[in-house]
N, C-alpha and C positions, 0 to 999 in steps of 0.2 A: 695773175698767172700769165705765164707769156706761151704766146702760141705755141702749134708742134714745127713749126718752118721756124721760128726762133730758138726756140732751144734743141733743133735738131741743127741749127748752124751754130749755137752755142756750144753742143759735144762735138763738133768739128772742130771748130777752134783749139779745143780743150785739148783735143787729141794730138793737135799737130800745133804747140804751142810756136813753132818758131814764124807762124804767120798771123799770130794773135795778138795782143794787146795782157800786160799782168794783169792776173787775177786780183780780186778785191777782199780774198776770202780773210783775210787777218782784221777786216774791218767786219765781221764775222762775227766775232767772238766777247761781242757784248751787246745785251738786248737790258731791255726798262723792265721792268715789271713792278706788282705789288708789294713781292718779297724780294732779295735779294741771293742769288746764290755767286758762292766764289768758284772758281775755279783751278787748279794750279796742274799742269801738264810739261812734259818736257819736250816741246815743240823745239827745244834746239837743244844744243851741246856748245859750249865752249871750249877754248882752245888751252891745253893741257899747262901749257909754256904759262898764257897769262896769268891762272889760276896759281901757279907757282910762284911769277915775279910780281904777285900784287903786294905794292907796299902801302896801298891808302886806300880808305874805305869809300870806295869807287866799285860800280857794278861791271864785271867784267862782260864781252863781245862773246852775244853768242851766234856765233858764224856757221856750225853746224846746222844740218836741218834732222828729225826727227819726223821720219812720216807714222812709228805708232803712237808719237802725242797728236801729233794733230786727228788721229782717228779717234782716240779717245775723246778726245775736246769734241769732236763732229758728236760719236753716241751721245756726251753729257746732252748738247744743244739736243740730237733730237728726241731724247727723253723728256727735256722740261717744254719743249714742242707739243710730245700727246699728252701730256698732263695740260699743257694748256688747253688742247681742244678737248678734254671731256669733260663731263658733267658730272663726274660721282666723286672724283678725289677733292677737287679745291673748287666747285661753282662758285663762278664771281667774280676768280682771284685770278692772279695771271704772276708766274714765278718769271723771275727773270735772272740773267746769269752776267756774270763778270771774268773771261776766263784770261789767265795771265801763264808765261812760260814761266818754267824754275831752272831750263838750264839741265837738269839735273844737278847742280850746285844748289848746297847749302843760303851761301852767300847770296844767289839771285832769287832762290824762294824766298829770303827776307823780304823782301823791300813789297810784292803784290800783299804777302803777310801782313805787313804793315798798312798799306791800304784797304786793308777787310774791315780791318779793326778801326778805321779813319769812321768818323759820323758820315751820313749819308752826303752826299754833294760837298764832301769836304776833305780835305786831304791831313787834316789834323785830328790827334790823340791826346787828351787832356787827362791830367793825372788827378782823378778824385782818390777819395777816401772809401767809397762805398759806390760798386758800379752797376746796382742793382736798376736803376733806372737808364742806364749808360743803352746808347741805340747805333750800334754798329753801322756801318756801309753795309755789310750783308749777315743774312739770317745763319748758315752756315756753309761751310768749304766744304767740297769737293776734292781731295784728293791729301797728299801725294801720292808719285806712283811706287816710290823706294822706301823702306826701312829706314833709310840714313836721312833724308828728308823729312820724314816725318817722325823722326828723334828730335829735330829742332822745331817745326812749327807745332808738335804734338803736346809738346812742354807751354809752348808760346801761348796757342789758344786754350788751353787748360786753364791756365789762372784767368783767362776773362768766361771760363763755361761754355766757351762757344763750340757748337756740336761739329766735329770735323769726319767724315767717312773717309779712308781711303780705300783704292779700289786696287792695291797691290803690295803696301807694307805689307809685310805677313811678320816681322822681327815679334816673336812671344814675349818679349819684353814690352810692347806696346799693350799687351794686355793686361799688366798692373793697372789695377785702377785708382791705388794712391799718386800714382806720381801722373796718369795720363786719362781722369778723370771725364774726358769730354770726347775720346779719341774711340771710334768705332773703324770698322770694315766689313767690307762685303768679298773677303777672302779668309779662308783658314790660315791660322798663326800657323809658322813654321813647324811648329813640335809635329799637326798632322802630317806636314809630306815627310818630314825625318821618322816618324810612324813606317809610315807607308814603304819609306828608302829601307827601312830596319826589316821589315817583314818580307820585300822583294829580297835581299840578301838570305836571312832566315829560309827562306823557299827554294833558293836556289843552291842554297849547302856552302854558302860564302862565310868563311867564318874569319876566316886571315885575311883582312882587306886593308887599305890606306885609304886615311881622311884626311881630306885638305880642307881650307876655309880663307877666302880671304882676309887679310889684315884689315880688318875692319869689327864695325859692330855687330854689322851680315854675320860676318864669316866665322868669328871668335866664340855669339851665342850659337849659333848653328852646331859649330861642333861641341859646346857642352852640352850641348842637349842629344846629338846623336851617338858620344860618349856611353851618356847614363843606359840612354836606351840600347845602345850595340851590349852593355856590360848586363844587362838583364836577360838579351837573348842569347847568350853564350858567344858573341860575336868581340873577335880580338882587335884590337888594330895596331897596325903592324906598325907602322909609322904613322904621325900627327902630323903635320905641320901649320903655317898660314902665308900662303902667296902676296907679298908684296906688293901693292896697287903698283902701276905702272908711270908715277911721276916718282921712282924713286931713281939714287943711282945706280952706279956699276957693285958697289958691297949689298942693296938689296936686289940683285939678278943675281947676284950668287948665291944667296939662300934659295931661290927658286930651282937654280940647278942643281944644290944640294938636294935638295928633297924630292925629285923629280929621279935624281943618280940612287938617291937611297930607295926608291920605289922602286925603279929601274936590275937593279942588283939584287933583288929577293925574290921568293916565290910570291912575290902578289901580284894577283893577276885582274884584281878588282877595287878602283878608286873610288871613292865619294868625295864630288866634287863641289864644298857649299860654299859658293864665291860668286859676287858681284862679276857683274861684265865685263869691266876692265880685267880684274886678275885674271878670270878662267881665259880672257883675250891673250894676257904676257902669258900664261903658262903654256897653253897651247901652241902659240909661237914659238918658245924655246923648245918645246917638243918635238914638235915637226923638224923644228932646224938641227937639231942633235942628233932627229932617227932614232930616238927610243921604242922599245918595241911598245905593239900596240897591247892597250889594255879594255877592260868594261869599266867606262865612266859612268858612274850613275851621277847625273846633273841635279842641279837644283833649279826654282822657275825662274830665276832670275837667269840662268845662262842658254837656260833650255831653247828656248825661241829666238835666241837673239842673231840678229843678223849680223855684227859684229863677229861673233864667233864661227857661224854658220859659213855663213862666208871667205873665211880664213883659208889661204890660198894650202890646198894639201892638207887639210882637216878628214878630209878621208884617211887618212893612212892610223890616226890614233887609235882606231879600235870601236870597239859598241859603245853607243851612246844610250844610253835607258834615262826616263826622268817622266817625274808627274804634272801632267800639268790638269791644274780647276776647272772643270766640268760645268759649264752654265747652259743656260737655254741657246738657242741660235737664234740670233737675230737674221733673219731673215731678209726682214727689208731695206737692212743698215746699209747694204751694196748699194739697192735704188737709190738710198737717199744720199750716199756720199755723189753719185754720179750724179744727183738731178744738181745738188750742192756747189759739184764746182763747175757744172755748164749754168747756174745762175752768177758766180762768181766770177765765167768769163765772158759775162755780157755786160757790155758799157752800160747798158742804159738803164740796167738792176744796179750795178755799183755804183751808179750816180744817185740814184733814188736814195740809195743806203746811206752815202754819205752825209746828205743832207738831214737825214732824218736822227744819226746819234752824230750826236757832240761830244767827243769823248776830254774831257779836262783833263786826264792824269797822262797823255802821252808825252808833256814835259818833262815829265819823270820819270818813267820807267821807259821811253820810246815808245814805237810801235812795235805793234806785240808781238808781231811774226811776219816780218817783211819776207822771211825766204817761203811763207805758207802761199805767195802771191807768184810764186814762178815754179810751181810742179803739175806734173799732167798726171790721168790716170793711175799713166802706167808706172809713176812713181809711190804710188800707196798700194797696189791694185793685192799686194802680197800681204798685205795685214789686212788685208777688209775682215776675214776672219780670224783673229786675233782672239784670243783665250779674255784675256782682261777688255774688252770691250765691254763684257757682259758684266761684267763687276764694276762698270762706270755704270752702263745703265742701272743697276739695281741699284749704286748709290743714291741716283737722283729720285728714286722712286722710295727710296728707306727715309729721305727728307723730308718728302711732299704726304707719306703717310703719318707721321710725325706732326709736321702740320695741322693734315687733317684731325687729327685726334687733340690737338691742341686746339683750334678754334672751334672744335664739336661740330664739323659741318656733315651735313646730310646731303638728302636728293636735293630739294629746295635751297641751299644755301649755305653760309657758315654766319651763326648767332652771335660767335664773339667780335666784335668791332674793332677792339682795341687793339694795338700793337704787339705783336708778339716779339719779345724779346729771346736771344739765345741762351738765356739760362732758361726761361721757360719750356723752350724746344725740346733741351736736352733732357729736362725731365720726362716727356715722352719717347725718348728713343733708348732708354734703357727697357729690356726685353721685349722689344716692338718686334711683331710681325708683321711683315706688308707683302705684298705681291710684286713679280717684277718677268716677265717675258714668259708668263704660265706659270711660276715660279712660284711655291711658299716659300721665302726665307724667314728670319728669326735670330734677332741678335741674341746672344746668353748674356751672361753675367760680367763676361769681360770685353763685352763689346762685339765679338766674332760670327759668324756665320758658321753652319756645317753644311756644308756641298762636298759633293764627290770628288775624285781626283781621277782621271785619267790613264795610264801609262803610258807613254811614247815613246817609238824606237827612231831612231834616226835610221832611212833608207835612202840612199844616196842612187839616184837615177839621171846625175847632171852634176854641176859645180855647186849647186848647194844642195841639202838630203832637205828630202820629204817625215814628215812628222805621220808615222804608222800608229793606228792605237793597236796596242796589242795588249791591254790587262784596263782594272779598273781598281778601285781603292773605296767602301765604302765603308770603313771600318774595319773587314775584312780585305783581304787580299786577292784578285783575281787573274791569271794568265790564260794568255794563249801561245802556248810554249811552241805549239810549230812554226808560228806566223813569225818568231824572232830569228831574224839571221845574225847568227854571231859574224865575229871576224877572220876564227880559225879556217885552215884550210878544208877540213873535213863539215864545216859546220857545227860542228859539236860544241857543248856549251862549254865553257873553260872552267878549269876546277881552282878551287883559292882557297887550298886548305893548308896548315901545316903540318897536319899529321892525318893521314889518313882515317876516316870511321873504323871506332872497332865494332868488331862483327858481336853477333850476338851471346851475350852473357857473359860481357867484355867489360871492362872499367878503366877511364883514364886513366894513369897517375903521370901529372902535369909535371913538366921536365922546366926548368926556368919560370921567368914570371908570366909567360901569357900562359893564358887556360888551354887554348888549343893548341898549344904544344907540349904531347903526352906521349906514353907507352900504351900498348893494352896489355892489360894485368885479367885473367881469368878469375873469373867468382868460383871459389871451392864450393863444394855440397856444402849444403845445408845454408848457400846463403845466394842473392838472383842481384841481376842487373835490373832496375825497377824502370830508370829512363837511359835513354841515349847520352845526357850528359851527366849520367852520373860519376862522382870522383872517388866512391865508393863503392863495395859491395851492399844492400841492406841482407842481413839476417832473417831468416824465415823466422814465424814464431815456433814455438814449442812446439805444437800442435801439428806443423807443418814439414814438409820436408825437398830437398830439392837436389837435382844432379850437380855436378861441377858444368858450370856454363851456361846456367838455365836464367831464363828470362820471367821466371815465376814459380811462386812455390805450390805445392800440391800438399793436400790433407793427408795426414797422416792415417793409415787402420789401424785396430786396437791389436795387439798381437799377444793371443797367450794360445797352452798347449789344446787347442780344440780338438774336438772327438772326434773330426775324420781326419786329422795325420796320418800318415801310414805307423806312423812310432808308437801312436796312443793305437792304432788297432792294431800292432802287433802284440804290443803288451795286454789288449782285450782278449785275442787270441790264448796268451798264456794266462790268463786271469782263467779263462773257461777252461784251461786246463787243471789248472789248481786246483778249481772250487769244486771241479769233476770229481779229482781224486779224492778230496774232503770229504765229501758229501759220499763216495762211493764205499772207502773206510769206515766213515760213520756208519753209514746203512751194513758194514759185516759185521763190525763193532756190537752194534743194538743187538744183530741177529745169534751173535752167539756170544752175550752179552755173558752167559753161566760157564762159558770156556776157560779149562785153565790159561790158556794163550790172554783172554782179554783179561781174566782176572790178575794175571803176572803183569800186564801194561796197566792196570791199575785200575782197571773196571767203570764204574761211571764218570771217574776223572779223568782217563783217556777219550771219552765219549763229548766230556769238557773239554778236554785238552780240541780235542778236535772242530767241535764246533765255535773254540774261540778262533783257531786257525779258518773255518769259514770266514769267520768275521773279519778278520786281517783281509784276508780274501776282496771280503765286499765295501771294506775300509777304502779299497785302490779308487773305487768311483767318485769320491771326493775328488782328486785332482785334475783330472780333465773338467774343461769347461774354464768360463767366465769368471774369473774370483770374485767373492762376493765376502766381506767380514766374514757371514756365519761361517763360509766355507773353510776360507782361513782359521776361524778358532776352530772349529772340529778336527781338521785333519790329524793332528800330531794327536790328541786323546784316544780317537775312534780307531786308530791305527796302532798307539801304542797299549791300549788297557786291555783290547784281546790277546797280542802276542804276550802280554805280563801273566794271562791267566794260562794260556799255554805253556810258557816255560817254568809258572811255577808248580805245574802238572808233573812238566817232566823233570824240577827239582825233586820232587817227592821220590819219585825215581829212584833217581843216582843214590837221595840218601839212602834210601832203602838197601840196595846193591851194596853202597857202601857199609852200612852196618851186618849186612849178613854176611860180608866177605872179610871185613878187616878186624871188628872188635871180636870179644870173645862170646860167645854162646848166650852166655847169661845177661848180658847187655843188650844183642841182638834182640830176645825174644823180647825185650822189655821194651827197646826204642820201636819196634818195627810195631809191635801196638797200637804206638803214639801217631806213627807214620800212611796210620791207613784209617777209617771212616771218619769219624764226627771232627777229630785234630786234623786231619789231613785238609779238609774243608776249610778248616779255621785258617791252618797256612796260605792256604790257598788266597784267601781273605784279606787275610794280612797284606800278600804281598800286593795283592790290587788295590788294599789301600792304600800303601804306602806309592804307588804308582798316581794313584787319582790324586794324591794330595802333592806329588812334585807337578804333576801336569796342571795345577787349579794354580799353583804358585808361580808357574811358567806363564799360562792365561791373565793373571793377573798385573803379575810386577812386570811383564815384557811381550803383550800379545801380539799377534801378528796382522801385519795389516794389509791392508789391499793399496798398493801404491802402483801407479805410471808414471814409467822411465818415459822422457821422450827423447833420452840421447843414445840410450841401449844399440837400439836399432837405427840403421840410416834411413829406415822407408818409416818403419813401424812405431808404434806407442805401446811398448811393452807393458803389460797389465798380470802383476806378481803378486803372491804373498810373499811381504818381506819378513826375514824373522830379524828382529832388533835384537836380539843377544843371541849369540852363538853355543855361549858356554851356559846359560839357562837353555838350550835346547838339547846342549850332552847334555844335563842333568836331567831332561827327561827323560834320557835312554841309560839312565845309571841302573835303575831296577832292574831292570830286561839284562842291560850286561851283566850287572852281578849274579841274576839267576843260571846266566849262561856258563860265566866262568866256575859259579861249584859244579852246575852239573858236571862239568868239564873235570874238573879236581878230583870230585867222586867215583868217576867211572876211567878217570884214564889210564890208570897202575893197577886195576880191580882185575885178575885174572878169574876167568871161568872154571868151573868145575867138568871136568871131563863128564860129558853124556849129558850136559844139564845148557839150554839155551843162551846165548852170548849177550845179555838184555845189557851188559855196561857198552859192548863194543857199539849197538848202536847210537847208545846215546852219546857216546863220544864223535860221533863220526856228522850227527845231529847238532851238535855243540862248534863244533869246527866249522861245520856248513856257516852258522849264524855267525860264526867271527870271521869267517873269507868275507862274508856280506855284506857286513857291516864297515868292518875293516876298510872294504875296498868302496866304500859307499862316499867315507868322507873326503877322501882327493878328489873323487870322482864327481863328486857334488863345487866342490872348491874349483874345479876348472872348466867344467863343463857351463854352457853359456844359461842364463839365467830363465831363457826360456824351456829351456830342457828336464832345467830342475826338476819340477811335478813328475816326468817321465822318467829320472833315474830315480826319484822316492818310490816312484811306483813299482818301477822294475827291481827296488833292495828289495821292497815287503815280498814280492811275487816269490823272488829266489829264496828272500829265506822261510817263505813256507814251504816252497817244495823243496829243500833240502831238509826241514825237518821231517818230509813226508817221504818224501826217499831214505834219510837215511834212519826214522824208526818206526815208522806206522807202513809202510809199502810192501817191508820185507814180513811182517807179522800180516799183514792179506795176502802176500802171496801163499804161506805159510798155512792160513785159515781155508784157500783154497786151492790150492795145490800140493798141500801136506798133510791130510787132516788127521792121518796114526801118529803124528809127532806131538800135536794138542791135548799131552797127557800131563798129570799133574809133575811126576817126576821132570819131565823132560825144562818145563817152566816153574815149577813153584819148589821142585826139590824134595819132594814127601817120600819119597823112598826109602829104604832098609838101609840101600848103600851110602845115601845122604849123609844121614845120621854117624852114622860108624864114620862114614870119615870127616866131618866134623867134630867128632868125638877125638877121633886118631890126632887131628891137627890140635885140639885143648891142650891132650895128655901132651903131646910133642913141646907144646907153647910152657906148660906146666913144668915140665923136667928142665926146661930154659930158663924158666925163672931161680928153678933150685941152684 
């Protein structure tokens, strides 16, 4: 170790290189150990041109410097550092590393590529048939740090099994495990942060956006994948395109401006941008220089941190930048060690020691590794020391060394296995390996991958380049902190990126051309609800349910039938007690002067019948209020029509009677009117209730009435009826009853009185009328009136036509019984008098000389 007066004249030096001597740190970048790990970093950049004019297979000048490879390269080193000094992962063993630049070219990551795979202390690959015993230069690779890179050596080390981690492809395509069999990382595949991107949008009510992607492998999976997923969350995109990497000509800078003019000219007001460094660099470029207005960039990690673009003179003026970046542990002491690192690297008498002690064979060939890594201070790295993918180096080298571990079975004491571990054997431990790494559980799955959290990051611009703000997190779920985001607008307010504004509630798109978020709002009519925000439809309540116009849910239906506290059903209760009053009040004078000519002229115990069948009609009416139930249903029309049949067949007996004593002759009268009164009269009586029982058992039968629920009836309600299934089987139930009606009618309506002798046909005619107004006026009334009223207007026919047959022939004979009682002589009603006779007599003889 070198003093603190040494290496505090070493960080002086460092500091103020131009009175120093170069660093030595690129001689750095490879140590001996037991195993071997590779390394591959993009410690430079190459010059665009040569990349372009290369016509031979010559490794092109990488002239560029790269200070976040080389910090990468620094974590790998001092990760395989505390693995060497502890004692629980490898005791014994001592890992050693090989680290090489890539350029970021394809073409310059070959060729270290090719020396991995060289036998140890040798720069040759020999072509067997079987490479099961085959012993690499190293156990396995470290890195790349691109997608595009590691498309090609991902392929390469696959067919020899050799286990490769990288610490920054994230391309979802690397996690086929047919075609990249050996290829791990310590980063989530793109699909997460295009997750993440899709759900930030979703959140923010961005549904009309534009996707770009560079023309690349990057940029083309990216946006298939942010495609499907934008099309699942309702998210449209407005325009597509893919940005032209930046070694093209003047006709690919016009597609850039194309797609940039077409964003530019719509309402979108929010890009997603999944593009390598270089394009999101030309795009941004021709942006600034055009003065398009500013939009919300949502970046992807490859542009997100890059100082390339960060840097871009007037990068402030594009608008919000949002983007997620990988969540790992903080290394902490990765600052001290870069610092102690390069004041050891600017001391001669350390990089003299170093040199002597590796010999490096291969810099015939690939050069020296990183001559520009030997002329930077500090304050040329000082802005990555904390660097996102830092942490994803270090966990690589620690996902190796557990790997190891668990392959040689070592413990506290040691590791048992002796033998050489080979990279196919490796790799059989590092599929679903978990290992530990900076307090870390990580955990490869099935395709290689890690899950860690993700970030958000806002760009805040406090200087020429903007500061990285967290403001949200991503852990399968989506997290903001919506105050802490400064947009771009001038109010601050978040910018809207819709084509068509939300419709309000109980509202339904209907989509106008081919993207979804450009619609109409169309109103949900009753009886059908807006279920979600994007729906393209009404749904339908059920049956059972019902619902306003514009509603956003359906409500339960109530059962609706005529219940017993309406005002209607107790009005009509009202008139029920009125009814059954008078019934019951006639009856009771009926009984009491049951030996009266008056009752004996109305017909004596069979107006006493006639009456108490009119109760029963009466108390028939309490069937229809209430809850339908079958029984209630089949009884009603019986229990309603078989009393009113025995009432009117009372008061047929009547008319005939009136009619034979008025119209035929003498000698006929006294014979039928016999027939017409006790034990025959009964029998009629009889009859006609059975001919009534037996149409109503035939109605019960062949067409009964049921109890059925309308649930369209009503807009709120679930109408609950007795339905009658034949209409014309239900006149036939009432044919008895009218025909009894229409003779009384017949009988008594041309029958003139006999002067001094009681009017008994004019009431029953006026009785008879009553029941055909009634009836009559029942059937329209019944046919248009709404179906839950029904029960109330059956009730209200039966009510009127008993008290019109109670008014117009039982009412005026009580008034008669008590307010007339010298008129209740036999003459007066039954006709027994002197003068009777004589002129019935008179009217024979008269009938008699008519015939002569």
């Amino acid at each position: 170790m070198l003093g603190p007066a040494v290496l505090g004249l070493s960080l002086w030096a460092l500091l103020h290189p131009g009175t120093g001597a170069p660093l030595c740190l690129s001689q750095q970048l490879r140590m001996k150990g037991d195993y071997m790990l590779g390394g591959l970093f993009p410690l430079g950049e190459a010059e665009e041109a040569g990349i372009r004019s290369r016509t031979r297979p010559s490794s092109p000048v990488c002239t560029r410097f790269s200070s976040n490879g080389l910090l990468w390269a620094l974590a790998m080193k001092m990760a395989v550092e505390e693995i060497n000094n502890k004692s629980d992962l490898l005791p014994g063993l001592r890992l050693g590393y090989d680290l090489f630049d890539t350029c970021s070219e394809p073409v310059v990551a070959m060729k270290p590529s090719l020396m991995f795979l060289a036998r140890a202390d040798s720069r040759d690959i020999a072509a067997y048939c079987n490479y099961t015993q085959y012993q690499p230069r190293v156990l396995a690779v470290i890195g790349p740090h691109s997608s595009e890179l590691a498309l090609v050596t991902g392929k390469f080390f696959s067919f020899f099994l050799m286990p490769q981690v990288s610490y920054g492809a994230s391309m979802e395509l690397l996690s086929a495990r047919e075609t990249f069999p050996s290829f791990f990382r310590t980063v989530p595949s793109d699909r997460v942060q295009l997750t993440a991107a899709a759900e930030l949008l979703q959140q923010f009510g961005w549904n009309w956006v534009a996707a770009l992607g560079s023309d690349d492998e990057y940029g083309r999976q990216g946006l298939s994948i942010f495609s499907a997923l934008a099309a699942a969350r309702g998210i449209c995109i407005a325009h597509e395109g893919l940005v032209p990497l930046p070694r093209a000509d003047d006709l690919r800078l016009g597609k850039v401006q194309d797609v940039l003019h077409q964003v530019n000219q719509s309402n979108v007001q929010v890009v997603l941008l999944f593009a390598s460094v270089h394009a999101a660099h030309a795009l941004f470029n021709y942006s600034i220089s055009s003065r398009l207005s500013p939009k919300v960039w949502v970046a992807s990690e490859a542009w997100l941190t890059s100082d390339l673009v960060m840097g871009l003179p007037g990068m402030a003026q594009v608008g919000t930048v949002l983007g997620f970046l990988q969540r790992g542990a903080q290394l902490h002491e990765f600052s001290q060690y870069v610092k102690t690192h390069l004041a050891l690297a600017a001391d001669p008498a350390f990089c003299a020691t170093l040199g002597k002690r590796e010999q490096v064979l291969e810099e015939d060939v690939v050069g020296q590794r990183c001559p520009q890594c030997d002329c930077i201070t500090l304050q040329n790295v000082s802005a990555g020391l904390n660097h996102h993918q830092t942490f994803s180096v270090y966990a690589a080298v620690y996902s190796v060394a557990q790997a190891l571990h668990n392959t040689l079975q070592c413990n506290a004491s040691g590791c048992p296995t002796q033998d050489p571990v080979k990279p196919w054997q490796l790799l059989e431990n590092m599929y679903n390996l978990t290992f530990h790494a900076g307090g870390l559980t990580l955990r490869f799955n099935s395709s290689g991958n890690v899950d860690m959290e993700y970030d958000l990051k806002l760009w805040v611009w406090q200087g020429s380049v903007p500061k990285l703000h967290n403001v949200g997190r991503f852990n399968g779920s989506l997290w903001t902190e919506h105050l802490k985001i400064r947009w771009h607008t001038l109010d601050n307010q978040k910018p809207v990126s819709q084509c068509s504004q939300q419709c309000q509630e109980g509202q339904v798109r209907r989509v106008k051309g081919f993207h979804s978020c450009c619609y109409d709002c169309v109103d949900c009519k009753a009886g059908s609800y807006r279920h979600s925000p994007d729906d393209l439809a009404c749904t339908f309540c059920r049956q059972d349910e019902w619902s306003p116009e514009r509603s956003t849910r359906c409500f339960r239906r109530r059962y609706r039938f005529l219940a017993w506290g309406e005002p209607a059903v107790l009005l009509l209760l009202l008139l029920l007690s009125l009814a059954l009053g008078l019934v019951l009040a006639a009856l009771g004078l009926f009984i009491r002067h049951r030996d009266s000519p008056l009752v004996q002229a109305s017909g004596g115990p069979l107006a006493c019948f006639g009456l108490v069948c009119l109760g029963l009609v009466c108390l028939s009416v309490l069937l229809f209020p209430g809850q339908p139930s079958p029984a209630r249903c089949l009884a009603q029309q019986p229990l309603s029509h078989l009393p009113l049949t025995g009432c009117l067949s009372t008061l047929f007996l009547q008319a005939a009677e009136i009619f034979v004593e008025s119209e035929l002759p003498l000698s006929w009268a006294d014979r039928l009117s016999g027939c017409l009164r006790g034990p025959w009269a009964w029998l009629v009586v009889l009859l006609a209730m059975l001919v009534e029982a037996a149409l109503c058992t035939w109605y019960l039968v062949a067409f009964p009435p049921e109890v059925v629920t309308d649930w369209r009836m009503l807009p709120k309600e679930a109408l609950v009826h007795c339905r009658t299934r034949s209409w014309v089987s239900f006149g036939l139930a009432h044919a008895t009853n009218a025909t009894l009606a229409f003779l009384c009618f017949l009988g008594t309506f041309l029958v003139q009185s006999q002067p001094g002798r009681y009017n008994r046909a004019r009431g029953l005619t006026f009785a008879m009328l009553a029941y055909f107004i009634t009836w009559v006026s029942f059937v329209p009334l019944l046919a248009n009136v709404q179906v839950v009223l029904r029960p109330a207007v059956h009730m209200g026919a039966l009510l009127l036509c008993v008290l019109g047959i109670l008014a117009a022939f039982h009412l005026p004979r009580c008034y008669l019984l008590m307010q007339q009682p010298g008129l209740n002589t036999p003459e007066f009603f039954l006709g027994g008098g002197p003068g009777d006779a004589q002129g019935r007599n008179d009217g024979d003889t008269g009938n008699q000389g008519k015939h002569e």
